[in-house]
C-alpha positions as CSV (number, residue, x, y, z in Angstrom):
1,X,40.1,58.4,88.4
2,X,37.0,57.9,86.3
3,X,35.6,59.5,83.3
4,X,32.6,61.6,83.7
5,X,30.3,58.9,82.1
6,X,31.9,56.2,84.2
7,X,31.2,58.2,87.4
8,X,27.6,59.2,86.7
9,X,27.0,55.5,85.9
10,X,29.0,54.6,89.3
11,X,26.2,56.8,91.3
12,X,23.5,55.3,89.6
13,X,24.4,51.7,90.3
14,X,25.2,53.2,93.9
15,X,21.3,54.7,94.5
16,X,19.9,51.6,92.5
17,X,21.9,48.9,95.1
18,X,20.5,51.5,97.5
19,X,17.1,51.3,97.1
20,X,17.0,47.2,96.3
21,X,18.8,46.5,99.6
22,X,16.0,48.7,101.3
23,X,12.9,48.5,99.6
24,X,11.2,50.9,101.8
25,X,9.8,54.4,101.1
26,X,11.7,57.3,103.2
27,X,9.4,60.3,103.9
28,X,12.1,62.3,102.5
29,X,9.8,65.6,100.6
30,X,6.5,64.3,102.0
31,X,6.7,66.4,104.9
32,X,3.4,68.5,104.0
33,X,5.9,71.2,105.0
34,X,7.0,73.7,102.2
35,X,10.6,73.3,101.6
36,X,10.9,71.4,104.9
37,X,12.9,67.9,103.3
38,X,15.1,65.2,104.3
39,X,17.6,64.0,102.2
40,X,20.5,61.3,101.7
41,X,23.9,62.8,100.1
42,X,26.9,60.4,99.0
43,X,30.4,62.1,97.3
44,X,33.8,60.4,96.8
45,X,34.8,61.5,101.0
46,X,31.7,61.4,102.8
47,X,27.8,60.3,102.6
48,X,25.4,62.6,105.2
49,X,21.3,62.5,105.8
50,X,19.9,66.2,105.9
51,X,17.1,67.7,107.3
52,X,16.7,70.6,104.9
53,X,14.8,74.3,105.5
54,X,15.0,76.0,102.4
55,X,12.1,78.8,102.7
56,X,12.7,82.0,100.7
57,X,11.7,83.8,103.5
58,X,14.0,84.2,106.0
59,X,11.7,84.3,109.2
60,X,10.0,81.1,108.4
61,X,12.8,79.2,107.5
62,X,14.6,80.8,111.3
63,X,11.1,79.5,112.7
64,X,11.4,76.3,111.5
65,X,14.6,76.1,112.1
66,X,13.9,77.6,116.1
67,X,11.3,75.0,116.5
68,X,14.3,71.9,115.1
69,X,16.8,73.3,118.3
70,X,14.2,73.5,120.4
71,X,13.9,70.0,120.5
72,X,17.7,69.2,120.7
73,X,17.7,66.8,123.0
74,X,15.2,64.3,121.6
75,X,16.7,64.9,118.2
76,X,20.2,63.9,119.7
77,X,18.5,60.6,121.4
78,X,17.3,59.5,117.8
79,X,20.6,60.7,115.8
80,X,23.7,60.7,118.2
81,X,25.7,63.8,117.8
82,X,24.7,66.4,114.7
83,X,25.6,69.4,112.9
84,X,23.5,72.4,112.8
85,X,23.9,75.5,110.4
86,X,21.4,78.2,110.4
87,X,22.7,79.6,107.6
88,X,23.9,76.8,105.0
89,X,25.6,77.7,102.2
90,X,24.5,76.0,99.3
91,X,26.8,75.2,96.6
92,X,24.2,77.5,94.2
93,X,24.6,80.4,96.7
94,X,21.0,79.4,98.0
95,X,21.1,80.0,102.3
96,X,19.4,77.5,104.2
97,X,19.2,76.0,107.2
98,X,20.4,72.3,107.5
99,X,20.6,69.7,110.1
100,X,23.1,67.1,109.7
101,X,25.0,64.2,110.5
102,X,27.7,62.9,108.2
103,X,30.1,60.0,107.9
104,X,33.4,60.5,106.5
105,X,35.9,57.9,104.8
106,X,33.5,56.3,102.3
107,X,32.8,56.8,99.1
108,X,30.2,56.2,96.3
109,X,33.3,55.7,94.0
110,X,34.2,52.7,96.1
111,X,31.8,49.7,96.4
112,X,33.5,48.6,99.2
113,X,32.1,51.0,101.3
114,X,28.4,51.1,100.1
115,X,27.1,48.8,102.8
116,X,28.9,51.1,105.3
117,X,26.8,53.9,103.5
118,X,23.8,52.2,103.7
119,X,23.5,51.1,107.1
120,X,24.2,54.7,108.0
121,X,21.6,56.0,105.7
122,X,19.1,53.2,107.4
123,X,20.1,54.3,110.7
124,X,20.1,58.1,110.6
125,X,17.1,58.5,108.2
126,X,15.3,56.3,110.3
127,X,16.1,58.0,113.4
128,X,15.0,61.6,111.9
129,X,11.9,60.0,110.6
130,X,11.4,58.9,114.1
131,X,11.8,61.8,115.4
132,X,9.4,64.0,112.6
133,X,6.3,62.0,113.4
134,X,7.1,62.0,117.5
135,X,6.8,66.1,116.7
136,X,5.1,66.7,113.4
137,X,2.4,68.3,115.1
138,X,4.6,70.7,117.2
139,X,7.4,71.4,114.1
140,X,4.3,72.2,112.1
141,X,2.7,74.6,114.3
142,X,4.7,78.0,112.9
C-alpha cells in the first residue's frame, strides 16, 4: 500500500506521463454543450473514458441522453461494445447520465500498466471524439 501523499504523487506522475506521451488536446469540456463532457478516469482496478450528461434538469439531460442511443450503432462502430446508464450515480449523490467503456485489470498504482491505460485512453477518446463531430450538429439540436 501507499501513503496518501505517495498516492496523490503516483496519479500525478500518471496524468503527467499521460499527457507527454500524447501531446494532443482532447475536446474533453469543449463541447459548447452545457454539462455535456468527456472524460478519462484511472483508479487502482480499472481506467474508463466517459461521455458525461450532467444537466440539473432532468428532461434535457434524458434529451441528450435520447439523442446519444439514438445513434447506437455508429457509436458502437467507433467504441466497440459500451455501457450506458441513464441514471448514474455519482459518488456525491449527483444523477447523471453516462456513457462508458472501461478497462479492467490496470492500475494507476502500477506503472506497468500505464501504457496499457494509455493506448486505451488514445483509442476510445479518439473514437468518441470521432463520433461527436460526425453528429455535433444532430446531438446539439435539443
Amino acid at each position: 500500500m501507499f501513503s496518501k501523499n505517495e498516492a496523490q504523487q503516483l496519479k500525478q506522475e500518471f496524468w503527467t506521463a499521460f499527457g507527454k506521451s500524447f501531446p494532443r488536446k482532447w475536446l474533453l469540456y469543449d463541447t459548447k454543450i452545457k454539462d455535456f463532457s468527456f472524460k478519462f478516469y484511472a483508479d487502482n482496478k480499472k481506467a474508463e473514458v466517459s461521455l458525461d450528461i450532467e444537466m440539473k434538469d432532468e428532461l434535457f439531460r434524458e434529451a441528450y441522453y435520447d439523442k446519444i442511443w439514438s445513434l447506437e450503432a455508429m457509436l458502437k462502430d467507433e467504441i466497440g461494445d459500451f455501457n450506458k446508464d441513464s441514471t448514474y450515480l455519482l459518488e456525491n449523490g449527483k444523477i447523471i447520465a453516462r456513457i462508458w467503456v472501461s478497462k479492467e485489470n490496470v492500475s494507476i498504482y502500477n506503472k506497468e500498466t500505464w501504457r496499457d491505460i494509455f493506448e486505451f485512453f488514445v483509442s476510445k477518446m479518439d473514437g468518441f471524439e470521432r463520433f461527436f463531430y460526425d453528429y455535433e450538429d444532430f446531438i446539439k439540436d435539443v
